[in-house]
SEDO-589764 format. One line per 3 residues: their letters; for each residue x, z, y of N, C-alpha, C. Coordinates in pm, 1 decimal, padded with zeros to 6 digits. Example, Ala and Ser with C-alpha at 12.3 -4.5 7.8 and 13.67 -1.06 7.14 Angstrom:
// residues 2
AS> 01319.0/00780.0/-00569.0/01230.0/00780.0/-00450.0/01320.0/00780.0/-00330.0 ~ 01285.0/00708.0/-00225.0/01367.0/00714.0/-00106.0/01290.0/00787.0/00003.0
//
This chain:
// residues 183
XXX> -02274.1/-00082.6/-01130.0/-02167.8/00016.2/-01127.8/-02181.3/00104.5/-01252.0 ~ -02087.0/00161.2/-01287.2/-02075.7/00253.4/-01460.7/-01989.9/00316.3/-01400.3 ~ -02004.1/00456.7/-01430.3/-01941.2/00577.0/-01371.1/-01954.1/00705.9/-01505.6
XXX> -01825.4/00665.3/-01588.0/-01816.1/00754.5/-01718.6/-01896.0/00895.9/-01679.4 ~ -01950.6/00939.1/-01796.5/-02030.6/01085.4/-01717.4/-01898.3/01201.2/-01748.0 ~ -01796.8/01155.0/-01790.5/-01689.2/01284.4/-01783.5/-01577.9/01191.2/-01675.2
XXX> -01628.8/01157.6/-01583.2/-01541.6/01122.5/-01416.6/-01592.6/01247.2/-01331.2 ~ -01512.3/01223.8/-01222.5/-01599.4/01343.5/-01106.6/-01541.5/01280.8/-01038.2 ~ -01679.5/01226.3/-00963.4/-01665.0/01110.6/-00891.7/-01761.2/01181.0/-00745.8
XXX> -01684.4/01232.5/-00657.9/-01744.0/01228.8/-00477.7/-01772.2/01113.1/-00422.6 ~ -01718.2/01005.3/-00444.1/-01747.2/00933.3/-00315.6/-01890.1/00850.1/-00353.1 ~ -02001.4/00800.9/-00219.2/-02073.1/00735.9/-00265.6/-02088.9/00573.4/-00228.5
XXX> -01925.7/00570.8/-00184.8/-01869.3/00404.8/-00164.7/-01818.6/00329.0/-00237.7 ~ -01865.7/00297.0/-00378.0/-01881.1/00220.0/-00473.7/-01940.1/00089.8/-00515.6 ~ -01860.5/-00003.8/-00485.8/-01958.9/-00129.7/-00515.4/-01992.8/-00164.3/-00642.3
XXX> -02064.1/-00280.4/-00660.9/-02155.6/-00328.8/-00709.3/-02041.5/-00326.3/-00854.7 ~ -02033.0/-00359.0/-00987.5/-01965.2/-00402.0/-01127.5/-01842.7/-00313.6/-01144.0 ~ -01865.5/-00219.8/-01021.5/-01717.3/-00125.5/-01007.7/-01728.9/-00043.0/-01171.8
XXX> -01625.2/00011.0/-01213.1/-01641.6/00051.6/-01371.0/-01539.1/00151.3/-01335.1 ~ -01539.1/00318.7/-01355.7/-01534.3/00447.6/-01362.9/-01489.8/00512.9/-01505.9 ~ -01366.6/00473.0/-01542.2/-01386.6/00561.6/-01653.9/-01313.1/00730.7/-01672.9
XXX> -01340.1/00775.2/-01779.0/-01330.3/00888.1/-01829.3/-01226.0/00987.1/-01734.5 ~ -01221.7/01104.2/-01697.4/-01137.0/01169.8/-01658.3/-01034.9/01130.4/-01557.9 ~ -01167.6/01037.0/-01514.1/-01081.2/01013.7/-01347.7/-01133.7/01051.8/-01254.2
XXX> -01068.8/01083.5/-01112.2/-01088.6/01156.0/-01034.5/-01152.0/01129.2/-00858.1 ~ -01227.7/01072.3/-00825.9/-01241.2/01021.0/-00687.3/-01293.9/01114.9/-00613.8 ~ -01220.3/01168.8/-00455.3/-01269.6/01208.6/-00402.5/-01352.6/01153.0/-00291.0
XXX> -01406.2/01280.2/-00208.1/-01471.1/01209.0/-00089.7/-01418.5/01125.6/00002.0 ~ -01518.0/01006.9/00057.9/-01450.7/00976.2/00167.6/-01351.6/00852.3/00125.9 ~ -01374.5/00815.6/-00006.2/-01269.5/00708.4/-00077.9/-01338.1/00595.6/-00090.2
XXX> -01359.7/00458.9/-00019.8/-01400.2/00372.1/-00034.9/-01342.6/00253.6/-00152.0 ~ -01434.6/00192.3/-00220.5/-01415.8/00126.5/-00364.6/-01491.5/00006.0/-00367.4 ~ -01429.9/-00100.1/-00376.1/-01513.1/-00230.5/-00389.9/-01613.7/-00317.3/-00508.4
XXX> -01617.8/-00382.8/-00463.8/-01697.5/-00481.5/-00571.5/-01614.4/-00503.5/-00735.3 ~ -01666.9/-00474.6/-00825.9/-01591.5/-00517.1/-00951.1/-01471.8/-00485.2/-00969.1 ~ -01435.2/-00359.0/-00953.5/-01296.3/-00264.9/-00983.7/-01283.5/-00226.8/-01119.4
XXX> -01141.9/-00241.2/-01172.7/-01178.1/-00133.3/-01282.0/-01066.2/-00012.7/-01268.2 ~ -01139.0/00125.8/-01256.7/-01077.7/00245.4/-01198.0/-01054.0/00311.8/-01352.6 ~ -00924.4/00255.9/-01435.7/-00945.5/00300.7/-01574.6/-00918.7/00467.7/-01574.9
XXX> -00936.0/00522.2/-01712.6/-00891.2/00719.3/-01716.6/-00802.6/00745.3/-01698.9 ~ -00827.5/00914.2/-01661.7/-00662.2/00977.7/-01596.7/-00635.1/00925.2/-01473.4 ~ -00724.5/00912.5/-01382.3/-00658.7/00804.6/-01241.3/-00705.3/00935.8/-01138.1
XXX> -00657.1/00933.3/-01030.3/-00679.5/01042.6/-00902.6/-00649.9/00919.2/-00809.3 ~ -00778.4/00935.4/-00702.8/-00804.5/00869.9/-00589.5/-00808.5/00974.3/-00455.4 ~ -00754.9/00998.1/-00341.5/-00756.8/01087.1/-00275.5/-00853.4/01040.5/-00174.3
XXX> -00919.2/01140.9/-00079.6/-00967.5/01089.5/00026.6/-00905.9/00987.4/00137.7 ~ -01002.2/00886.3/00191.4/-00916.9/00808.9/00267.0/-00914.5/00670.7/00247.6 ~ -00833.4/00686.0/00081.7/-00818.2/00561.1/00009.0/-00890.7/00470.3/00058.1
XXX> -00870.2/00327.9/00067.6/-00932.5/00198.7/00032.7/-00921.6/00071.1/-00042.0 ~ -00997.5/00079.9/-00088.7/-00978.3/-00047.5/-00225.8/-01097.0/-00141.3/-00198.8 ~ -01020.1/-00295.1/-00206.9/-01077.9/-00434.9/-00172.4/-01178.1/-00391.3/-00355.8
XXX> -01224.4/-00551.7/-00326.0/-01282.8/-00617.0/-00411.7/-01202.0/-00661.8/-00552.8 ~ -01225.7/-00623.4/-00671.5/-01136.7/-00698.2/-00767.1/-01023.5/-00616.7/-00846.9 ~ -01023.0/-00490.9/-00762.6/-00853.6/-00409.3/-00798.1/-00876.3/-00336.6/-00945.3
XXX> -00798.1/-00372.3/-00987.5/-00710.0/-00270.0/-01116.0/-00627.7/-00173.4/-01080.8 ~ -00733.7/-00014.8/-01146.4/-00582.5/00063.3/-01112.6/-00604.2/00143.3/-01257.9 ~ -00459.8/00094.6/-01352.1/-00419.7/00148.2/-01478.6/-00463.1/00299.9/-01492.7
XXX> -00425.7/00365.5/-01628.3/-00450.3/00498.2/-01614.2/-00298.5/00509.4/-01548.1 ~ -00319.6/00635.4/-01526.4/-00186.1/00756.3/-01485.5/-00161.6/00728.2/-01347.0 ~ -00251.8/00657.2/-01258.3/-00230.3/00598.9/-01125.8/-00285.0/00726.6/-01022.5
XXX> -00213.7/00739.8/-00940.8/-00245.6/00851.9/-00806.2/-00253.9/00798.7/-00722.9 ~ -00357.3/00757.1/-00616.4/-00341.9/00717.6/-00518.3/-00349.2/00796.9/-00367.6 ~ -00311.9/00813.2/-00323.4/-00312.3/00904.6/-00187.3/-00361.7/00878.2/-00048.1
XXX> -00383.1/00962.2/00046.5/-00410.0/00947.6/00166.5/-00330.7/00845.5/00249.8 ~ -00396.6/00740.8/00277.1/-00269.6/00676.9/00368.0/-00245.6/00545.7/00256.4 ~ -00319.2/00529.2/00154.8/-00354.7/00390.7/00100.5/-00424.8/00305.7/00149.2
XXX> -00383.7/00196.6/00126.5/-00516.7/00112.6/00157.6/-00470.8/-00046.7/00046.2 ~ -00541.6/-00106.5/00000.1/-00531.8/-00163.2/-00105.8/-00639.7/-00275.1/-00075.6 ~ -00582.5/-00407.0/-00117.6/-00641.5/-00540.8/-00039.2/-00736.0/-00582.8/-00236.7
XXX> -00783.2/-00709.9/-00155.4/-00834.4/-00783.1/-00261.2/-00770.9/-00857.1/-00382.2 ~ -00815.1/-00802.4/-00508.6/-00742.1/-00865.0/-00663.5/-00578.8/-00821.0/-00652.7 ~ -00559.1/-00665.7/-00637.7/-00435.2/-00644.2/-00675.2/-00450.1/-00558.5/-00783.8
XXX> -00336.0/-00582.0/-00819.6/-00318.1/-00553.7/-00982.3/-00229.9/-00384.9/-00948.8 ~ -00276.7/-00246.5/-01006.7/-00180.2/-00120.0/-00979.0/-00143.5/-00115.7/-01148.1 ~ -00026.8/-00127.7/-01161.6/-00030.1/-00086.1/-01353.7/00008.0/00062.1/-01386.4
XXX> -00014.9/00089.0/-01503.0/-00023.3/00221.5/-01546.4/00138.5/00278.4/-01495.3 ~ 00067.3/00446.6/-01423.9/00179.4/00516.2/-01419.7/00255.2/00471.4/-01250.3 ~ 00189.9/00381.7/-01196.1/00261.5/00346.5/-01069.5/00247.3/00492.0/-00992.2
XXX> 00331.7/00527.8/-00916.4/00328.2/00621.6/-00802.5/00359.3/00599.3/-00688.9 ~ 00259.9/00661.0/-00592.7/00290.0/00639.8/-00479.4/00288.6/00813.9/-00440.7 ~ 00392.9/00754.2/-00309.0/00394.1/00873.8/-00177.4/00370.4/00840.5/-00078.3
XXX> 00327.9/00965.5/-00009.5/00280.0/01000.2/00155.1/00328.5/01060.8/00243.7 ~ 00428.1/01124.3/00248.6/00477.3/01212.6/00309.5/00675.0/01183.8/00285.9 ~ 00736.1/01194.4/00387.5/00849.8/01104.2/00381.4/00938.3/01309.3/00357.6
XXX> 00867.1/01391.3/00441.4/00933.2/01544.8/00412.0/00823.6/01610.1/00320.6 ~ 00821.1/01641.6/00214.8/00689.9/01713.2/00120.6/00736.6/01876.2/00118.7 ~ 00671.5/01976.7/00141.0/00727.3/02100.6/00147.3/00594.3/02132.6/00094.2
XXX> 00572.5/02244.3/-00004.3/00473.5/02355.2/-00051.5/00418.0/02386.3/00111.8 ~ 00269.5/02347.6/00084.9/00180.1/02383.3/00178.6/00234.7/02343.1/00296.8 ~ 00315.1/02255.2/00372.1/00315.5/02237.2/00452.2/00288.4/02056.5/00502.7
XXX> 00145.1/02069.1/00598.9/00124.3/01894.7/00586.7/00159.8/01855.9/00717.6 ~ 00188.5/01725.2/00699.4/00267.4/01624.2/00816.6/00098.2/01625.0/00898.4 ~ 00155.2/01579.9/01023.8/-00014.3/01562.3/01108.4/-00009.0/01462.9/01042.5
XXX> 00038.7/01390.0/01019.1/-00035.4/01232.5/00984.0/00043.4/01214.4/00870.9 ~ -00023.4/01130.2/00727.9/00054.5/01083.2/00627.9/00063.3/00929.4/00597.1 ~ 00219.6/00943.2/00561.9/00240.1/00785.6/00601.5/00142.8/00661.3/00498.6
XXX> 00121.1/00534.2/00579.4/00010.9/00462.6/00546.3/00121.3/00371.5/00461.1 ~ 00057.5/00351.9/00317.4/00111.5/00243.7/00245.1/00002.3/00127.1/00230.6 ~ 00026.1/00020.9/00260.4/-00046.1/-00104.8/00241.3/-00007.7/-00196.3/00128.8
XXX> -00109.6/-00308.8/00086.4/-00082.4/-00291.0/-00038.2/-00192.8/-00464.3/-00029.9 ~ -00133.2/-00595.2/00012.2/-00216.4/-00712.9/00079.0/-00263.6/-00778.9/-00071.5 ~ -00335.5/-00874.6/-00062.3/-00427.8/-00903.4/-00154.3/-00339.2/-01020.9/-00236.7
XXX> -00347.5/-00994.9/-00375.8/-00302.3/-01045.0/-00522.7/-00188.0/-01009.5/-00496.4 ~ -00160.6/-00882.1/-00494.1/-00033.1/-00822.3/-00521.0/-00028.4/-00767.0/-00683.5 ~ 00082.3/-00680.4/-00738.0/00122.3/-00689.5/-00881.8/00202.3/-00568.7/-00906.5
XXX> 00144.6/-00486.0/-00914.8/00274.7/-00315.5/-00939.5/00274.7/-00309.4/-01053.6 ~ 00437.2/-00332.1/-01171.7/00408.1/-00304.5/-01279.4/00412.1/-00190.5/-01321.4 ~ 00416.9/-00121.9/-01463.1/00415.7/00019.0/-01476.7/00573.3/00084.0/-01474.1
XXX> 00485.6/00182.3/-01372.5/00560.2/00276.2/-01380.7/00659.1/00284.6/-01224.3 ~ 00581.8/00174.8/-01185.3/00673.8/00127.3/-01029.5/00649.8/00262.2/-00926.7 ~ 00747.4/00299.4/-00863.8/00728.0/00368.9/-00725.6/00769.1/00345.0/-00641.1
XXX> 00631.5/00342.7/-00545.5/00596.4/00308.6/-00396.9/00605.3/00424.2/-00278.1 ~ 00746.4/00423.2/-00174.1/00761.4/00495.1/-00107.7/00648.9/00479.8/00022.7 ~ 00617.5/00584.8/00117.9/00488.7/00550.7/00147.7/00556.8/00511.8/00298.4
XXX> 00488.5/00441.5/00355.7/00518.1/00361.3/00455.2/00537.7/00214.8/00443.0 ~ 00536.9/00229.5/00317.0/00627.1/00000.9/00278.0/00441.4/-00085.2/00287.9 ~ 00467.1/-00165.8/00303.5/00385.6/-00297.6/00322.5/00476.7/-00374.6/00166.6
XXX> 00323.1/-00395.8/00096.2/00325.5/-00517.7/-00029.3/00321.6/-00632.5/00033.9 ~ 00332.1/-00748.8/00051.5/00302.4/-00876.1/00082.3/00195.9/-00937.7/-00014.7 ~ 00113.2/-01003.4/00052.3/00017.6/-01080.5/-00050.9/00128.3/-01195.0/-00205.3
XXX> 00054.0/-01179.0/-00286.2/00100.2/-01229.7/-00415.0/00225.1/-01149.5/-00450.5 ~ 00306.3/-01077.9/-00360.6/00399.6/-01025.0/-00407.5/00382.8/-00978.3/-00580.2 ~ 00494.9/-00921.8/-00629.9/00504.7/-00913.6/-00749.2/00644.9/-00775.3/-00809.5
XXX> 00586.4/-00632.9/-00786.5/00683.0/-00562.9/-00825.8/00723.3/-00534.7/-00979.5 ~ 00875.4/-00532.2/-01011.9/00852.8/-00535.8/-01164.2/00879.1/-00383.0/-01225.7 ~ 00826.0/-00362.5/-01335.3/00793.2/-00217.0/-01401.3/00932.6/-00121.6/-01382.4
XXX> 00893.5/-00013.6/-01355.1/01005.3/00097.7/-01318.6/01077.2/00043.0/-01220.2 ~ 01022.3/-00020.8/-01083.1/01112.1/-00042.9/-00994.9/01095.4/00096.7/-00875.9 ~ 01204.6/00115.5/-00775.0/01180.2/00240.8/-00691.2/01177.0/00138.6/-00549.8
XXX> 01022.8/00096.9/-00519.1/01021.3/-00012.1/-00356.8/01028.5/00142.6/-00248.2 ~ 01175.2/00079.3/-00171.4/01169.2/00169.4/-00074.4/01187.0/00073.4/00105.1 ~ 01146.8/-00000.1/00073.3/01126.6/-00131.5/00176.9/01010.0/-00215.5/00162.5
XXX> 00980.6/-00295.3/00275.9/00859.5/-00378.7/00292.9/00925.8/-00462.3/00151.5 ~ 00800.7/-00534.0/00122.3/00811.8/-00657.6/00031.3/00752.8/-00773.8/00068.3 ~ 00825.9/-00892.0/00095.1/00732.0/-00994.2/00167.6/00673.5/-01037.3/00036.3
XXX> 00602.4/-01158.0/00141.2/00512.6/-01227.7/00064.5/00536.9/-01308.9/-00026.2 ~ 00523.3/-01317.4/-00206.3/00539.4/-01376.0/-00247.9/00653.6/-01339.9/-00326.1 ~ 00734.4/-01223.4/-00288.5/00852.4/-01193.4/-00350.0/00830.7/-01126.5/-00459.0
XXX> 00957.8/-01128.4/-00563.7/00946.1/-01085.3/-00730.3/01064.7/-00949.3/-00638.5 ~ 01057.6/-00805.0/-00692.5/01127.5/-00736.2/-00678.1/01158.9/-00645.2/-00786.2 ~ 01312.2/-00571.5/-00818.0/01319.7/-00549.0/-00896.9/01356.9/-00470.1/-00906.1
XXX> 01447.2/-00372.1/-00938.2/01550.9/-00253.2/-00945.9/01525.2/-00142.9/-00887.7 ~ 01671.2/-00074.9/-00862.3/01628.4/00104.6/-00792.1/01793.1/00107.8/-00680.0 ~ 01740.9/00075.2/-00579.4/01619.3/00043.1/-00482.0/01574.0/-00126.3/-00526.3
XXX> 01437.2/-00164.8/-00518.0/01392.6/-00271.7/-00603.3/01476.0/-00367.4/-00464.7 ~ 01466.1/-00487.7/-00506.3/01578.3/-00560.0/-00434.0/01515.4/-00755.7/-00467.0 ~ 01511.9/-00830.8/-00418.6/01456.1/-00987.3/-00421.2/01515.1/-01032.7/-00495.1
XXX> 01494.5/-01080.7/-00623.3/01540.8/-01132.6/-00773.2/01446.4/-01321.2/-00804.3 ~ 01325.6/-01310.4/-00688.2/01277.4/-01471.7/-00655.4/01177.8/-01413.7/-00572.8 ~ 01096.6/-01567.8/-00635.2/00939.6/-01599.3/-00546.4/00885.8/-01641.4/-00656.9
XXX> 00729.5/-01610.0/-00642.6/00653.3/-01616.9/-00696.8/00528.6/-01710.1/-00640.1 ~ 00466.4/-01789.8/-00738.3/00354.4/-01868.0/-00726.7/00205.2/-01774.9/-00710.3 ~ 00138.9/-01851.9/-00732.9/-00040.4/-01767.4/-00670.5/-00024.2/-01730.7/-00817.1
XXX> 00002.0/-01758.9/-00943.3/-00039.4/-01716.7/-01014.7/00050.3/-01627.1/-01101.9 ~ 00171.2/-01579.0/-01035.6/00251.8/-01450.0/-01057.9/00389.9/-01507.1/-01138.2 ~ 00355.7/-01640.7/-01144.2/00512.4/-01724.9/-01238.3/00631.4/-01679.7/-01142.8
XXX> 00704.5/-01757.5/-01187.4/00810.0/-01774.2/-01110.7/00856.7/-01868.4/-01088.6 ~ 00891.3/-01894.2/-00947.0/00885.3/-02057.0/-00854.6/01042.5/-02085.2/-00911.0 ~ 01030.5/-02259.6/-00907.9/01149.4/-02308.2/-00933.2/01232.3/-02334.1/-00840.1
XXX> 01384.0/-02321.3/-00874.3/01439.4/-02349.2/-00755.0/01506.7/-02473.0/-00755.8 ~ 01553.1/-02520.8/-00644.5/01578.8/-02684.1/-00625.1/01667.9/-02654.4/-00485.2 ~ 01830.4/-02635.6/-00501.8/01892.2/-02606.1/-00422.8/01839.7/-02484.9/-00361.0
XXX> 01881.7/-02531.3/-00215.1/01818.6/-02431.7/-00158.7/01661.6/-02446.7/-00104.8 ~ 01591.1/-02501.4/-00176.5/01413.3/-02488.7/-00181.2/01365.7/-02395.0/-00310.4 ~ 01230.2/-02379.1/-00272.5/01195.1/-02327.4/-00388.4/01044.8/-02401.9/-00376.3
XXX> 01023.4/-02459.7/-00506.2/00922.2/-02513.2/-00538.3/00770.2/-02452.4/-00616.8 ~ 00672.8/-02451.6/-00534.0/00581.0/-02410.2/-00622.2/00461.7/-02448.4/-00731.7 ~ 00345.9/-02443.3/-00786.7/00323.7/-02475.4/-00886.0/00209.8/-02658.2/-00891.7
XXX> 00238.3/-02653.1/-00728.3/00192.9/-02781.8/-00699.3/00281.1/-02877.6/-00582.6 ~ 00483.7/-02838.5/-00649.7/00569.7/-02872.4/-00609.5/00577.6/-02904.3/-00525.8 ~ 00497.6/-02819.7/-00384.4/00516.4/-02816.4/-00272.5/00661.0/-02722.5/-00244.6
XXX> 00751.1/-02773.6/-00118.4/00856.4/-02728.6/-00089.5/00839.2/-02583.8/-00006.9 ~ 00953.2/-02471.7/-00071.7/00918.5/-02375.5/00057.6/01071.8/-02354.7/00073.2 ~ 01109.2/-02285.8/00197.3/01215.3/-02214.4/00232.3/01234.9/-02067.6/00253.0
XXX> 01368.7/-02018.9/00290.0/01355.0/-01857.3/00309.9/01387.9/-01898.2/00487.8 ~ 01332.9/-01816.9/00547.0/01371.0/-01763.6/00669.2/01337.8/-01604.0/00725.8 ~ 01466.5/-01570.1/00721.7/01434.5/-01415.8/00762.9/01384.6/-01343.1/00655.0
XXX> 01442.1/-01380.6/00537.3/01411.8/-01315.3/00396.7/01247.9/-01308.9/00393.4 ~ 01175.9/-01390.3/00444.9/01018.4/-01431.1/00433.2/01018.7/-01593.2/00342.9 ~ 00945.0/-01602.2/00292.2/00935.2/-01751.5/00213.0/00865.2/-01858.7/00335.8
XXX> 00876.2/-01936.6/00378.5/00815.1/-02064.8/00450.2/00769.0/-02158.5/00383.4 ~ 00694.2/-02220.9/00357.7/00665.1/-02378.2/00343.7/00656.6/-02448.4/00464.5 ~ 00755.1/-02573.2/00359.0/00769.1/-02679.3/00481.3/00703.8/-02780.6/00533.9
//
C-alpha cells in the first residue's frame, strides 16, 4: 500500500497495492480494496465501499451510501449524490444507496443520481446525467443518459445482427425487458 504523505487518510481498511495519492481525502469507516488507484483531489466519505481493482480519477467525490464492486472504472470529475432533498444542515435519516456492480465504466464528468444501480460491464459515456438503473452491459448516454447499445466484457461495442446483438465471441444475445439475454 502507498499512501502520499500529503493524503489524510482515516480509514485503516486499505488493501494490499492500494495507491493514495496527493490531496486526497478518506475518511473513517471507508473500506478500500486490493490494488486501487485512489488518484489526487479525490474525497471518500464514510461508509464508502470499494471492491478490488477500482479507479477513481481525480475530482471524484464519493459519498455515504456508495458501494462500488470489483474493476470499475470512476473517471475524472464523475459526481455522485445522496440525498434526493439536500437542504443546508438538514440530513435525511438515511442516504440514498448508489451501487455501482463489477467492470462497470463512468466516463468523465458523468453524474450519478443516488439511488440508481450500474449493471456489471455497463458503460456510462462522459458528461452523461444517469438518473435511472442501468442494466447490464448497457452503453448510456445523454441528459437524462438513455440506451444508445451493448457492450462486450471488454467495453467495445456489440454488433448488431437484426434484432440480435452479437458479442466478441459471436455468441447471440437478445433484449428482454430492456435487460440484454443470451440465447
Amino acid at each position: 500500500m502507498m499512501i502520499h504523505p500529503l493524503a489524510d487518510v482515516k480509514s485503516t481498511q486499505i488493501g494490499t497495492n492500494t495507491r493514495v495519492w496527493q490531496f486526497s481525502v478518506i475518511m473513517e469507516d471507508v473500506v478500500i480494496g486490493e490494488n486501487c488507484n485512489i488518484n489526487c483531489h479525490t474525497f471518500i466519505e464514510s461508509g464508502v465501499r470499494l471492491g478490488n481493482n477500482v479507479t477513481v480519477k481525480s475530482g471524484a467525490y464519493l459519498w455515504t451510501g456508495l458501494q462500488v464492486a470489483d474493476n470499475v472504472f470512476i473517471g475524472p470529475n464523475v459526481t455522485f449524490t445522496n440525498d434526493k432533498y439536500p437542504r443546508s444542515k438538514q440530513y435525511p435519516e438515511e442516504f440514498q444507496n448508489t451501487i455501482l456492480h463489477r467492470n462497470s465504466s463512468l466516463g468523465a464528468g458523468a453524474i450519478i443520481l443516488g439511488g440508481t444501480i450500474i449493471g456489471e460491464y455497463a458503460l456510462v459515456a462522459a458528461g452523461s446525467v444517469v438518473t435511472k438503473n442501468v442494466p447490464a452491459r448497457a452503453m448510456v448516454m445523454g441528459n437524462p443518459a438513455r440506451i444508445v447499445g451493448w457492450v462486450n466484457q471488454t467495453g467495445s461495442k456489440m454488433k448488431q445482427a437484426g434484432d440480435k446483438y452479437l458479442d466478441e465471441e459471436n455468441r447471440e444475445w437478445t433484449i428482454v425487458n430492456n435487460e440484454l439475454i443470451l440465447i
